[in-house]
C-alpha positions as CSV (number, residue, x, y, z in Angstrom):
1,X,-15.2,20.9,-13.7
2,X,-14.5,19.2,-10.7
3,X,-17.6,17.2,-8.6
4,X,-17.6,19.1,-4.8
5,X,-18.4,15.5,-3.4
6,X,-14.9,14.9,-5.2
7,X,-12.8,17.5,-4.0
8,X,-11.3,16.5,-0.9
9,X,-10.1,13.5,-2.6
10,X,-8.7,15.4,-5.6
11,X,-4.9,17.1,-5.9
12,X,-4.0,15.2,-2.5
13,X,0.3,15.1,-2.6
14,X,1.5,12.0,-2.6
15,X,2.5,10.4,0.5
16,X,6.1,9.7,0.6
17,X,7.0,7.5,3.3
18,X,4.3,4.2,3.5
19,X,3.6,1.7,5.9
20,X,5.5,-1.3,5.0
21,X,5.3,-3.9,7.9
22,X,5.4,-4.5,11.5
23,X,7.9,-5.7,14.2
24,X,6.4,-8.7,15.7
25,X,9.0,-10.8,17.4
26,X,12.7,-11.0,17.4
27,X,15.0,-13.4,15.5
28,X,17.7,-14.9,17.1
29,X,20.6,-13.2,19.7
30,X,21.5,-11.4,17.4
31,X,19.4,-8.0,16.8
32,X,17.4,-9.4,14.1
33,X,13.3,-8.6,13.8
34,X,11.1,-10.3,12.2
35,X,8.8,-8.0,10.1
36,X,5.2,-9.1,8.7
37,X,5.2,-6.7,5.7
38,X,2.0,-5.0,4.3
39,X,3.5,-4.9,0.8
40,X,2.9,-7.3,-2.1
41,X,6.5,-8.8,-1.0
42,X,9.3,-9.4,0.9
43,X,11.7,-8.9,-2.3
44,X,9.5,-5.8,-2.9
45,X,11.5,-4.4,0.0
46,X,15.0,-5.4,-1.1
47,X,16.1,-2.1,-2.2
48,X,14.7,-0.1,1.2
49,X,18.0,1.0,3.2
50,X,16.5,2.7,5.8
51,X,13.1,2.3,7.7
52,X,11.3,4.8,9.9
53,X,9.3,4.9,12.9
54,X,6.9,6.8,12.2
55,X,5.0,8.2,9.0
56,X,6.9,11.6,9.5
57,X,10.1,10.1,9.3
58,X,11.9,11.6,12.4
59,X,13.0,8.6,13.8
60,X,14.8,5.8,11.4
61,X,17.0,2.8,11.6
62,X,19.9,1.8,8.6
63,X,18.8,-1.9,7.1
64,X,22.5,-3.7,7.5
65,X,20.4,-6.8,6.3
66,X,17.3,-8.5,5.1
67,X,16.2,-12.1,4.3
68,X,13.3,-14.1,3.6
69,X,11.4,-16.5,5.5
70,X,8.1,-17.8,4.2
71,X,5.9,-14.6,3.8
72,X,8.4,-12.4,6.4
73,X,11.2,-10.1,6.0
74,X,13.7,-10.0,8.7
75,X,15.9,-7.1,8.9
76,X,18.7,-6.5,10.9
77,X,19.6,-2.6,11.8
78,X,22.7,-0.8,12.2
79,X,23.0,-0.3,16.2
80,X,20.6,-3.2,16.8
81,X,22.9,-6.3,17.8
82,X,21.9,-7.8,20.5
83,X,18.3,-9.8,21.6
84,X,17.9,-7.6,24.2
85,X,18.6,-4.1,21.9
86,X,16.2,-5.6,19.7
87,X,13.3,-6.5,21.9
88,X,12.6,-2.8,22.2
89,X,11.4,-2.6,18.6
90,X,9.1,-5.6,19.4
91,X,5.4,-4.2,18.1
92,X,6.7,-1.1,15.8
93,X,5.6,-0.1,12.7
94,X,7.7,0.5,10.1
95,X,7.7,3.3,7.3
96,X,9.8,3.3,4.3
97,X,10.8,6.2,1.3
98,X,8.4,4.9,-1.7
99,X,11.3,5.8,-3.7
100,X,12.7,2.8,-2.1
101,X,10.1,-0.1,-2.6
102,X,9.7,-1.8,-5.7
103,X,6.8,-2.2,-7.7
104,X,5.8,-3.7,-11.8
105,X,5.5,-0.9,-13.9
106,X,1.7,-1.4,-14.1
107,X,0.9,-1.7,-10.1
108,X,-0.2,1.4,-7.8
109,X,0.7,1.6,-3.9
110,X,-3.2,1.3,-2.7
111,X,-2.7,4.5,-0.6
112,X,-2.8,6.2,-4.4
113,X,-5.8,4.6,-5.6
114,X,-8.2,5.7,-2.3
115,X,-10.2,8.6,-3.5
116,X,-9.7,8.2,-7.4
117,X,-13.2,8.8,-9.3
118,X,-14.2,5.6,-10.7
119,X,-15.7,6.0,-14.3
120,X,-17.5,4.1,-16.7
121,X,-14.9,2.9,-18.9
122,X,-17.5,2.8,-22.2
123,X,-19.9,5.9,-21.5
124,X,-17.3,8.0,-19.0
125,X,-20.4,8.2,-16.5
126,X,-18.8,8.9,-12.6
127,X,-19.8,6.0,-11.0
128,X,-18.4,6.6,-7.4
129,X,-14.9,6.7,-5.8
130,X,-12.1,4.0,-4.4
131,X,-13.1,3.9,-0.8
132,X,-10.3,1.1,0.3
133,X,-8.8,-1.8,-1.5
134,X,-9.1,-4.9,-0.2
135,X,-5.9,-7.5,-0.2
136,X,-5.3,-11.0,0.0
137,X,-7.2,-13.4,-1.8
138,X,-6.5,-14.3,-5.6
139,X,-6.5,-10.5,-7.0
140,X,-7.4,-7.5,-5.0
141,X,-10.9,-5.8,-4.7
142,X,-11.6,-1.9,-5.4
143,X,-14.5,-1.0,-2.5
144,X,-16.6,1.7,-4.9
145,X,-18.3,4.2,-2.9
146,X,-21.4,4.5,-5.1
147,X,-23.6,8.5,-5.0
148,X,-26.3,6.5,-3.1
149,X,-24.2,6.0,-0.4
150,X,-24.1,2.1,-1.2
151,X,-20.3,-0.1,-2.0
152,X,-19.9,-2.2,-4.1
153,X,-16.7,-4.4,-4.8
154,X,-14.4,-4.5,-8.3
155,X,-12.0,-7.1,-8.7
156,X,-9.0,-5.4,-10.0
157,X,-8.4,-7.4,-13.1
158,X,-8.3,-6.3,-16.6
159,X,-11.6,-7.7,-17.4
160,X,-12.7,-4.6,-15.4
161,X,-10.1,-2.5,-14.6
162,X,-9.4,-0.9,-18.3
163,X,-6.8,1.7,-17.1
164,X,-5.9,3.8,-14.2
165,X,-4.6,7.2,-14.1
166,X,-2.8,8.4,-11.2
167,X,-2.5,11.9,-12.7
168,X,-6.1,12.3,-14.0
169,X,-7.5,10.9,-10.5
170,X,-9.3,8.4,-12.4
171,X,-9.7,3.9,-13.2
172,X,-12.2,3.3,-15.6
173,X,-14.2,0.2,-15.2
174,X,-16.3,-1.8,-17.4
175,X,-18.9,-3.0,-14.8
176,X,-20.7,-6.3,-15.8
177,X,-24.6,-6.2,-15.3
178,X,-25.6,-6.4,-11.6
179,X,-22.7,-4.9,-10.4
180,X,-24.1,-2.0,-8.6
């Protein structure tokens, strides 16, 4: 039986075409962007041959080539060969086929996890739903919409996280006490 508070977030398609970065200044005179990516990576994006515009993916651009610097990607597009050609893009986001962007075996895009039930890993009690996922310091942090209305915050670490199912719209924690 499925929880009413839970259907909207239930049976949702998958989205196909994610965010992966942003345009934020040009590289050179010679059409390159520089691209502060939103995945875990820049090599993440390697494999990605052809970025889009927009999340529909009406409007794309052909990757002719991509390097690293520090934490950036910066592409260079097919058409796009000049500073001035390039400029325009200054500010974009960019979209990519998921198909396209690596990942381990064992890692979810975060736009899957937001709205899987959140269960109690020991006893299979609901215990809420993944609100957002929050990035960037030493492991990432599940924001669990508790029934009461309340969040709490699970680091996404074995020690909690005991499996994730993607096709069961579930991740089953094993909370510590004081957690909620």
């Amino acid at each position: 039986m499925i929880r009413g508070d839970l259907a909207p977030y239930l049976f949702v398609k998958m989205i196909q075409y994610l965010e992966i970065g942003k345009i934020v200044t040009t590289h050179g005179v010679n059409g390159e962007v520089k691209v502060y990516i939103s995945a875990d990576s820049p090599e993440s994006l390697y494999h990605v041959k052809r970025v889009y515009l927009n999340a529909s993916a009406t409007v794309g651009l052909d990757v002719v080539s991509h390097r690293k610097v520090k934490n950036m990607l910066l592409l260079r597009f097919d058409g796009i060969s000049s500073i001035e050609d390039a400029h325009g893009l200054i500010g974009k986001t960019l979209w990519a086929d998921r198909n396209e962007i690596r990942k381990d075996k064992d890692s979810f895009f975060i736009v899957d996890l937001i709205g899987l039930e959140v269960v109690h890993a020991t006893t299979g009690e609901h215990i809420g739903v993944i609100g957002d996922v929050l990035s960037g310091g030493v492991q990432d942090l599940y924001s669990v919409k508790l029934d009461s209305g309340k969040s709490c915050l699970v680091p996404a670490v074995p020690a909690f996280v005991k499996k994730t199912s993607l096709e069961e719209n579930k991740v089953w924690i094993e909370p510590i006490k004081g957690l909620f």
